[in-house]
C-alpha positions as CSV (number, residue, x, y, z in Angstrom):
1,X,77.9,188.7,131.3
2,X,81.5,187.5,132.7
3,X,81.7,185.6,135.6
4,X,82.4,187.3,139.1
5,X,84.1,185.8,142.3
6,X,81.7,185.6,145.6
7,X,82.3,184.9,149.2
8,X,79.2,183.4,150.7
9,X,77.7,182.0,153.9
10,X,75.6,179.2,152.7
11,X,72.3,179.5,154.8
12,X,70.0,177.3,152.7
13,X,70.0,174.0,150.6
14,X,67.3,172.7,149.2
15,X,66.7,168.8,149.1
16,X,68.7,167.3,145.9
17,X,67.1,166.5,142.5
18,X,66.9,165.3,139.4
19,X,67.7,167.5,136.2
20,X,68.2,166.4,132.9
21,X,70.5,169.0,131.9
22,X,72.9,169.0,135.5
23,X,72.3,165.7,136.7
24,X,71.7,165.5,140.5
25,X,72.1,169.6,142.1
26,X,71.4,171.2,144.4
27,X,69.6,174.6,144.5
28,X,72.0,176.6,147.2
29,X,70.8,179.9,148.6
30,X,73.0,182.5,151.2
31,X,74.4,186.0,152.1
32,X,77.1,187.4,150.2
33,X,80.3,189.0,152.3
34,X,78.6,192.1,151.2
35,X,75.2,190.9,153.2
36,X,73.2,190.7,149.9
37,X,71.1,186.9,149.7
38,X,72.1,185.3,146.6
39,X,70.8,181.8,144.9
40,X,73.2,179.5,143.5
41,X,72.8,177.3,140.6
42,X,73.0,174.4,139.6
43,X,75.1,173.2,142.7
44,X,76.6,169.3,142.1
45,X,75.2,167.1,144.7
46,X,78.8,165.6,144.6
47,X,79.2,169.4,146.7
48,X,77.4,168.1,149.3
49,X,78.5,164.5,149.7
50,X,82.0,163.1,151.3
51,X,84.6,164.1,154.2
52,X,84.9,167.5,152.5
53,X,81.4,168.2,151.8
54,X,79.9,171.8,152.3
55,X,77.8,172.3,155.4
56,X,75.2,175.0,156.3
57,X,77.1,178.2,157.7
58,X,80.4,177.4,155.8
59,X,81.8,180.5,154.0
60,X,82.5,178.8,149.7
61,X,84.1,181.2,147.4
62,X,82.4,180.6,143.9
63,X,82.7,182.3,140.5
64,X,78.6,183.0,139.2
65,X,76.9,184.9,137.4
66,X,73.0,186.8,137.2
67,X,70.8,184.6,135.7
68,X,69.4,186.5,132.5
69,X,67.3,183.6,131.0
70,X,64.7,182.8,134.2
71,X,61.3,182.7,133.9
72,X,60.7,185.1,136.9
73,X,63.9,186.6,136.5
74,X,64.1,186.6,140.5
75,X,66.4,189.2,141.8
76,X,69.1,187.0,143.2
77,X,69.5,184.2,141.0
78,X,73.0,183.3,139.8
79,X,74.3,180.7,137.9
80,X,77.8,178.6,139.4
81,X,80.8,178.5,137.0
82,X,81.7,174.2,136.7
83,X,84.7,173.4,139.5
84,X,84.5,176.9,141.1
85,X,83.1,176.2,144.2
86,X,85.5,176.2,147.1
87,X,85.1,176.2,151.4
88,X,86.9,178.9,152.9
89,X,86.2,179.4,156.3
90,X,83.8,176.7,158.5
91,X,84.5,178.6,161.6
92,X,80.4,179.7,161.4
93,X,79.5,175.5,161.3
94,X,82.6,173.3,162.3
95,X,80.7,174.2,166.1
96,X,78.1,171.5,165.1
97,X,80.5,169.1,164.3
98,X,82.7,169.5,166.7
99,X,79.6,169.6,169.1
100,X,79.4,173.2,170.1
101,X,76.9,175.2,167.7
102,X,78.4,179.1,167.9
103,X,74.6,180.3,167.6
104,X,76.0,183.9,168.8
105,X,78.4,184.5,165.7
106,X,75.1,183.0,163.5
107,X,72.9,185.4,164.8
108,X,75.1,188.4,164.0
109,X,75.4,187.4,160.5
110,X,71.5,186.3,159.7
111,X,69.6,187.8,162.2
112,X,70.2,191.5,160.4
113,X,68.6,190.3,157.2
114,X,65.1,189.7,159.2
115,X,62.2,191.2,156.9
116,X,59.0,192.6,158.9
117,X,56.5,189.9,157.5
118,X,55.8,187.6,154.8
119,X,53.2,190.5,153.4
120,X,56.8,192.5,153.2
121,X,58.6,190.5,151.0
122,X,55.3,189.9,148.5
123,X,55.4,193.6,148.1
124,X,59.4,193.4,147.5
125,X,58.6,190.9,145.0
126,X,55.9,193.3,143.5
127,X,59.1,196.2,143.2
128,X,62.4,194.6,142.3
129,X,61.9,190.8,142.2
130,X,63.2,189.9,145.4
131,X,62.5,186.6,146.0
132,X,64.9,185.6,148.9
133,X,64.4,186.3,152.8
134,X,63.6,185.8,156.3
135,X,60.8,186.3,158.3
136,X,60.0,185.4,162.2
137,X,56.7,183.6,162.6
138,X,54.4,185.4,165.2
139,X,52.4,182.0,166.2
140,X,53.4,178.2,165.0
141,X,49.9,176.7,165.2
142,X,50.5,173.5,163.1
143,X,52.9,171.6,161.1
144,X,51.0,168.9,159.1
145,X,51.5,166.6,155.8
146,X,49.2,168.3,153.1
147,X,48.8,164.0,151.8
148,X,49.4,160.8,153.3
149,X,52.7,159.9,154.6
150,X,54.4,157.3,152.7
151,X,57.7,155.1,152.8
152,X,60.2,157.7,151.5
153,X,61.9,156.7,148.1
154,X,65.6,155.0,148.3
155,X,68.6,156.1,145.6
156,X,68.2,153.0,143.4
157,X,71.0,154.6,140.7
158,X,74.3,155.3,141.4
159,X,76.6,157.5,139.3
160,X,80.3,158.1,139.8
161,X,81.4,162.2,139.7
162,X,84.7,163.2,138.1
163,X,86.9,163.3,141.4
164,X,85.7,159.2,142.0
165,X,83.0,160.0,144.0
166,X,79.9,157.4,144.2
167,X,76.4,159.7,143.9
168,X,73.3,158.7,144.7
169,X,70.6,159.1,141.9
170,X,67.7,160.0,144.4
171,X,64.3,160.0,143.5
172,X,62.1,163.0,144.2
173,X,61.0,163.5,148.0
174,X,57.1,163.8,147.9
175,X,56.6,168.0,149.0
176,X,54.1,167.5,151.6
177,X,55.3,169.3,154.3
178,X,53.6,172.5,155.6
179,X,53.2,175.0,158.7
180,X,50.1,176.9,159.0
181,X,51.2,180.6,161.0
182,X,50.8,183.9,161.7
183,X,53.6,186.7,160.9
184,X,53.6,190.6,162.3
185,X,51.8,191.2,158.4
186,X,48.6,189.2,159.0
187,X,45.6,191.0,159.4
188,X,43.2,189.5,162.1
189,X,41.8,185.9,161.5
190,X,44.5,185.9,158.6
191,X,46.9,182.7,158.4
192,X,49.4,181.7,155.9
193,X,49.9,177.8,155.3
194,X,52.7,177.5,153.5
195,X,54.7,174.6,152.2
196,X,58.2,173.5,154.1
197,X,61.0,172.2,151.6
198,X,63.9,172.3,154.6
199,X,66.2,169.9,153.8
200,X,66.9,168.3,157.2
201,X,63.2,167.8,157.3
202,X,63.6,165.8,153.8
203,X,66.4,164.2,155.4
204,X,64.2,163.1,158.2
205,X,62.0,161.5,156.9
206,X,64.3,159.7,154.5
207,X,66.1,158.2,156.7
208,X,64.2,158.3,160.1
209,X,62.1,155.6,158.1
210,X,64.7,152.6,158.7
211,X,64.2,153.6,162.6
212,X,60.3,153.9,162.7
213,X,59.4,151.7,159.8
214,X,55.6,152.5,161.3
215,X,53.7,155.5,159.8
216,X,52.2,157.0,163.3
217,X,55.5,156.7,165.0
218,X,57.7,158.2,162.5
219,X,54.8,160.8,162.6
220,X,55.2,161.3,166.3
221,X,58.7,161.8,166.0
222,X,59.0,164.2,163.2
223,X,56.0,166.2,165.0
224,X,58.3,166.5,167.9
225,X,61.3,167.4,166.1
226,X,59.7,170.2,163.5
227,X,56.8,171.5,165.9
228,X,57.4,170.7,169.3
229,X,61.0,171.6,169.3
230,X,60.5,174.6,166.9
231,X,58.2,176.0,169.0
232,X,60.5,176.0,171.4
233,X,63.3,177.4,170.0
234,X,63.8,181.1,168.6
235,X,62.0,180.2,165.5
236,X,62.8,181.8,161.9
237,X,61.5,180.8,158.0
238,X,64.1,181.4,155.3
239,X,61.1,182.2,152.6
240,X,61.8,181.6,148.9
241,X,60.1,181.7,145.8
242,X,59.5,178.5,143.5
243,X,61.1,179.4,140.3
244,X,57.5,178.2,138.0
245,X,55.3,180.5,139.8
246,X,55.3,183.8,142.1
247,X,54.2,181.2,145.4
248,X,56.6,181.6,148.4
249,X,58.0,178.3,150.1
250,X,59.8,177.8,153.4
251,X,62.4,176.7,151.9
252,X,65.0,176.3,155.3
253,X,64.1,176.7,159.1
254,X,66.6,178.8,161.1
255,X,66.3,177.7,165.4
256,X,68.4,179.3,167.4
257,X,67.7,178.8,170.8
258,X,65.8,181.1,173.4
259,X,68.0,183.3,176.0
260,X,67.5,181.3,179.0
261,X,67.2,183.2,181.0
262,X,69.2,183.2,184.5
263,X,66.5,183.7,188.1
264,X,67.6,186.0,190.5
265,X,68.2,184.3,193.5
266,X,66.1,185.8,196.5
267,X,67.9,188.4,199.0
268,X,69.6,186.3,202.1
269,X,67.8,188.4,205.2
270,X,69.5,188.7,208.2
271,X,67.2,185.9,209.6
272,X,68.5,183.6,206.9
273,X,72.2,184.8,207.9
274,X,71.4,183.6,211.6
275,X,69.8,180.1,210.5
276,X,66.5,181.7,212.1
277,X,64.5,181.6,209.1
C-alpha cells in the first residue's frame, strides 16, 4: 500500500511512551478534511515538544498509510511516513494561546461526529471495526483513581532528536484514572466506568505534583479540575479502543462551555417610568 497525503485536525493525543521500536511517540488521533476520524502512528514525541510543537486543534498535513498488520485491525489506523508531518493552519487552537479559545469554529468541526451512545459505537465495532468516536455523557457521577495516588514519575533520560532537539525519556504514567457515567445507551441502573487516558489529565498530575507535593491536595485539585469543572462545562468523551483488547478508553475529554444564557430583563411599567414604583 503507497503512502497517501492527509489534512487533519488533531483532536486527541494520548500521553507519550516508551516503544522499543520508535522510541518515545505519541499515539495521535483526529478528523480528516473529509470528516472521517483517523489514528496516527507512531507520532515522534519531538512532534509535540519546542516553539513549533503541534497543539490540539491544529490542522498537520501528513503522508500515512492503513495499517494492515494490527492485531484488531481497527478501522482507522494508519501508520505516519518519517519527516512528513507538517502544521498547516492553527487558526482552530492559536485562540488558546493567544488567550481567546474560538469554541464556536471547534464545535462546527467535532460536534457533527457525536455518536448516540457508547452501546453505539460497541455495535460499530461489532460491523466494520470502528474504533474511534465521540459520545456525550448523560450524567458524570464520579471521577476516581482505580489505585492509590502516587508521586508521578520524572524523565530521568534524555535523548537528542535529529533537528537538535533535547527529549525527555519519560517513564510510563500509572493509568488509574476513571469516570463512572451514564450515556443515552444505558439501560436503567446500567453505568459504564471507564478508564480516562486524557493527556492534560496525565499532564496534571505530572506536573501539578511540584505545586501540591501532598497527596489529598493534589487530589482536591485535580477533582476540581476533571469533575467539578467538567461537570460544568458542555461535557464530551472522545472513546477509543486499546489496541491489545476490544475495551474502550476515554482517551481525550472535549469541554466546551455551556450557552450562558442571557435573563430577560423585566418590562419597565409605567409606574417604574414615573419613579412610583
Amino acid at each position: 500500500m503507497t503512502w497517501v497525503k492527509k489534512k487533519i485536525l488533531v483532536a486527541v493525543k494520548a500521553y507519550p511512551e516508551k516503544s522499543k521500536k520508535h522510541g518515545t511517540t505519541v499515539c495521535t488521533a483526529g478528523i480528516t478534511d473529509d470528516g472521517d476520524w483517523i489514528r496516527l502512528y507512531p507520532m515522534p514525541y519531538s512532534s509535540f515538544l519546542g516553539t513549533n510543537k503541534i497543539h490540539r486543534y491544529d490542522w498537520i498535513e501528513v503522508e500515512c498509510k492503513k495499517v494492515t498488520d494490527e492485531k484488531l485491525n481497527r478501522k482507522e489506523s494508519y501508520r505516519v511516513r518519517d519527516g512528513s508531518v507538517r502544521i498547516i493552519d492553527r487558526s482552530l487552537s492559536k485562540g488558546k494561546i493567544q488567550g481567546k479559545v474560538p469554541w464556536a469554529e471547534r464545535n462546527a468541526r467535532i460536534l457533527p461526529k457525536l455518536d448516540p451512545s457508547l452501546e453505539y459505537l460497541e455495535e460499530k465495532y461489532r460491523e466494520d471495526k470502528t474504533s474511534l468516536g465521540l459520545i456525550k455523557p448523560v450524567d458524570v457521577m464520579d471521577f476516581f483513581t482505580r489505585e492509590e495516588l502516587l508521586q508521578p514519575p520524572e524523565p530521568k533520560e534524555f535523548q537528542r532528536s535529529l533537528d537538535n532537539q533535547i527529549i525527555p525519556i519519560v517513564d510510563t504514567i500509572p493509568h488509574i484514572f476513571a469516570y463512572k457515567f451514564t450515556c443515552s445507551g444505558c439501560r436503567e441502573g446500567k453505568t459504564h466506568d471507564i478508564m480516562c487516558e486524557d493527556w492534560e489529565l496525565f499532564e496534571s498530575y505530572r506536573s501539578w505534583w511540584k505545586n501540591y507535593p501532598d497527596v489529598k491536595l493534589l487530589w482536591m485539585k485535580l477533582h476540581e479540575k476533571f469533575f467539578d469543572f467538567m461537570k460544568k462545562s458542555d461535557l464530551y468523551f472522545y472513546m477509543g479502543m486499546y489496541s491489545q483488547m476490544p475495551t474502550w478508553l476515554i482517551i481525550g475529554l472535549y469541554y466546551p462551555p455551556k450557552e450562558t444564557v442571557i435573563p430577560l430583563e423585566k418590562p419597565v411599567t409605567l409606574h417604574k417610568w414615573l419613579g412610583q414604583g
